[in-house]
C-alpha positions as a printed NumPy array, in Angstrom:
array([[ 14.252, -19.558,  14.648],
       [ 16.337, -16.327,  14.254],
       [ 19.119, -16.457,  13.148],
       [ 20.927, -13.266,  13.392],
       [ 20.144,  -9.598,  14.152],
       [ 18.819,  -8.739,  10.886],
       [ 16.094, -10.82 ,  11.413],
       [ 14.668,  -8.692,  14.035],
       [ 15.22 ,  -5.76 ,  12.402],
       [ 13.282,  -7.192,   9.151],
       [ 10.89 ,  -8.052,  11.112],
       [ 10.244,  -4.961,  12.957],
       [ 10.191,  -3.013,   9.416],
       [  7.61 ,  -5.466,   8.16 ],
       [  5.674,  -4.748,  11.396],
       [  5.651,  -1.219,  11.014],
       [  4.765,  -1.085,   7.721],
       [  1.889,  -3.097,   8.412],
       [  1.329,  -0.471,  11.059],
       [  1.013,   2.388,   8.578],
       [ -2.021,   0.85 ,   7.115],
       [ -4.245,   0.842,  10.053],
       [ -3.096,   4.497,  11.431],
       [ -3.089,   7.706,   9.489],
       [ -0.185,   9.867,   8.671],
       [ -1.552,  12.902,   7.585],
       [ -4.711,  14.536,   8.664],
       [ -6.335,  17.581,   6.559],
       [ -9.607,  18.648,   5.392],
       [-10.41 ,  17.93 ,   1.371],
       [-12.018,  20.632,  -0.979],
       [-15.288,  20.254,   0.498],
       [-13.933,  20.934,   4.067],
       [-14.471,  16.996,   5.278],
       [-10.994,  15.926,   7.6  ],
       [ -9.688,  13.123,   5.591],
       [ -7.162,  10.245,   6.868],
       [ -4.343,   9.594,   4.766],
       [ -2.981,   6.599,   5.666],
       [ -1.629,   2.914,   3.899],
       [ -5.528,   1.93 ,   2.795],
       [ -6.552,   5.89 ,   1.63 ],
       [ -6.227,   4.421,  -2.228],
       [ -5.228,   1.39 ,  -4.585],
       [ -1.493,   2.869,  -4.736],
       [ -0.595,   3.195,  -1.407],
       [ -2.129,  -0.045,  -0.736],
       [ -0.241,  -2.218,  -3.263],
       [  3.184,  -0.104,  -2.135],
       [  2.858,  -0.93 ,   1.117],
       [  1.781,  -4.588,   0.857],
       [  4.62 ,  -4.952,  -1.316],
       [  6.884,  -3.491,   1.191],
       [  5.784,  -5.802,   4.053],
       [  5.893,  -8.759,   1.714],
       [  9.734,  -7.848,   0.512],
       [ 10.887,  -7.303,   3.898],
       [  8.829, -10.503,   4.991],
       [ 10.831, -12.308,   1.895],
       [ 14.053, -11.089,   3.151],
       [ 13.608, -12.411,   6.906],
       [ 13.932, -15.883,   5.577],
       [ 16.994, -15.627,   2.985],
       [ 19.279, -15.566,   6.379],
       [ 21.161, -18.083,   4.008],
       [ 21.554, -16.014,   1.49 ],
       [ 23.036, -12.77 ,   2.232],
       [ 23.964, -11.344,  -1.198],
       [ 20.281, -11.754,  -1.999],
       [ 19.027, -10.254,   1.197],
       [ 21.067,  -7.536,   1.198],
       [ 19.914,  -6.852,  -2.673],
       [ 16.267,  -7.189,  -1.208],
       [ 16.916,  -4.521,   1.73 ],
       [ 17.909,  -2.242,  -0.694],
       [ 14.981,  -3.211,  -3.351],
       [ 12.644,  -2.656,   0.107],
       [ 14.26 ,   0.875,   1.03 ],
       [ 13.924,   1.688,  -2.682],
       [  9.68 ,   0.247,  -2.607],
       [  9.744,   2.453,   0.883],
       [ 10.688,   5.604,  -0.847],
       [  7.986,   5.216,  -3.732],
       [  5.629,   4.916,  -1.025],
       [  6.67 ,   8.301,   0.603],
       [  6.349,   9.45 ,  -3.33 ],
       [  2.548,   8.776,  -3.305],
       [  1.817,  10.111,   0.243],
       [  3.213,  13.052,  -0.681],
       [  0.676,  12.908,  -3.749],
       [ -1.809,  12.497,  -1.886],
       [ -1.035,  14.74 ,   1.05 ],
       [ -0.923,  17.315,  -2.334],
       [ -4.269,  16.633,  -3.255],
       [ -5.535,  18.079,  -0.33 ],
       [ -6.737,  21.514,  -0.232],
       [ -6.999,  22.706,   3.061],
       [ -4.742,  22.595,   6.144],
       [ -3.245,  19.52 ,   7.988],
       [ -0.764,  18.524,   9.782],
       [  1.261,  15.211,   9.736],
       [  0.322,  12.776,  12.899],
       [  2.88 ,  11.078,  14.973],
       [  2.556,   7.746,  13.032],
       [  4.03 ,   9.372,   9.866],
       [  7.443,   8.502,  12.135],
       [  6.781,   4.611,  11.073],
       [  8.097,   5.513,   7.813],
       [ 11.126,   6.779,   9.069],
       [ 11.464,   4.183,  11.475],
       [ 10.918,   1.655,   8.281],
       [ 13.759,   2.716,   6.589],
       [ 15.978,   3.05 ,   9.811],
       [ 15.17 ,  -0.755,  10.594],
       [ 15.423,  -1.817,   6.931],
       [ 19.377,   0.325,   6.53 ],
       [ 20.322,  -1.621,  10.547],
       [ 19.351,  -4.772,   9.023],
       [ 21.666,  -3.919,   5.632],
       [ 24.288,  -3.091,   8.341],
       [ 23.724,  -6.031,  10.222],
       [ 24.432,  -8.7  ,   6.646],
       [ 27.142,  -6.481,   5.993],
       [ 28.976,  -7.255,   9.542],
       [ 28.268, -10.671,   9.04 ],
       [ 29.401, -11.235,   5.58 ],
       [ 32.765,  -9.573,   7.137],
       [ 33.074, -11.886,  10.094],
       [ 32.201, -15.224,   7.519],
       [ 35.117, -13.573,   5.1  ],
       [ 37.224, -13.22 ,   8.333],
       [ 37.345, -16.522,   9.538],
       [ 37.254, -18.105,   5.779],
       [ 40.872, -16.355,   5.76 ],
       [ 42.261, -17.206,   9.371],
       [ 41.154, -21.107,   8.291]])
C-alpha cells in the first residue's frame, strides 16, 4: 500500500532506470564504422550500476518507516545515478565516430529528478511529524 508521495516517486525512478536498460542513449558508429547502441546492457559496468540503482531505489520504497534511512538511501541512489552517467560518458568516449544522444538519455535526468522529489517529499514529512510532535 503507499504510503506517502515518495513512494511514487521511488517507484517511478526505479521504473525508469529499468527503462534505460532496454532503450539506448547514445547512438554512434565504432572504429570500424558499425552504429553501436549504448544503452544500460552495452557492458558489465553499466549493467551492475544500473541494477544497483533500481535495487536501491526499490530498497528505499519500502523503508516508508524509516525516513532517516530512506532519505540516506535517496541520496546513496542519486550518488549510484551519477557513477552511472560516469561510465556512459566512458563509453560514449570510446566511440570514434559521430553520434548523437537519443531521446531516452532524458530517463537519466528524469531519474535523478524523481529520486531529489522523493528526498523532498521525506523531508516535508519529517517536518509535519516534528510539527505535530511539538503542538502535542
Amino acid at each position: 500500500m503507499i504510503q506517502r508521495i515518495q513512494s511514487i516517486w521511488f517507484f517511478l525512478a526505479a521504473v525508469c532506470v529499468l527503462l534505460t536498460m532496454q532503450f539506448s542513449t547514445y547512438a554512434g558508429a565504432d572504429a570500424t564504422g558499425l552504429l553501436q547502441l549504448i544503452k544500460g546492457t552495452s557492458n558489465t559496468f553499466l549493467v551492475i550500476i544500473t541494477s544497483m540503482v533500481a535495487v536501491v531505489s526499490m530498497i528505499a520504497l519500502f523503508l516508508f518507516k524509516n525516513r532517516k534511512l530512506q532519505i540516506k538511501i535517496s541520496f546513496l541512489a542519486i550518488l549510484i545515478e551519477l557513477i552511472l552517467l560516469f561510465f556512459y560518458y566512458s563509453a560514449i568516449h570510446a566511440l570514434v565516430g559521430n553520434g548523437a544522444f537519443t531521446v531516452t538519455a532524458l530517463l537519466h535526468a528524469a531519474v535523478i529528478i524523481f529520486l531529489l522529489l522523493a528526498a523532498k517529499g521525506i523531508f516535508s514529512d519529517d517536518k509535519l511529524i516534528k510539527d505535530s510532535n511539538r503542538l502535542r
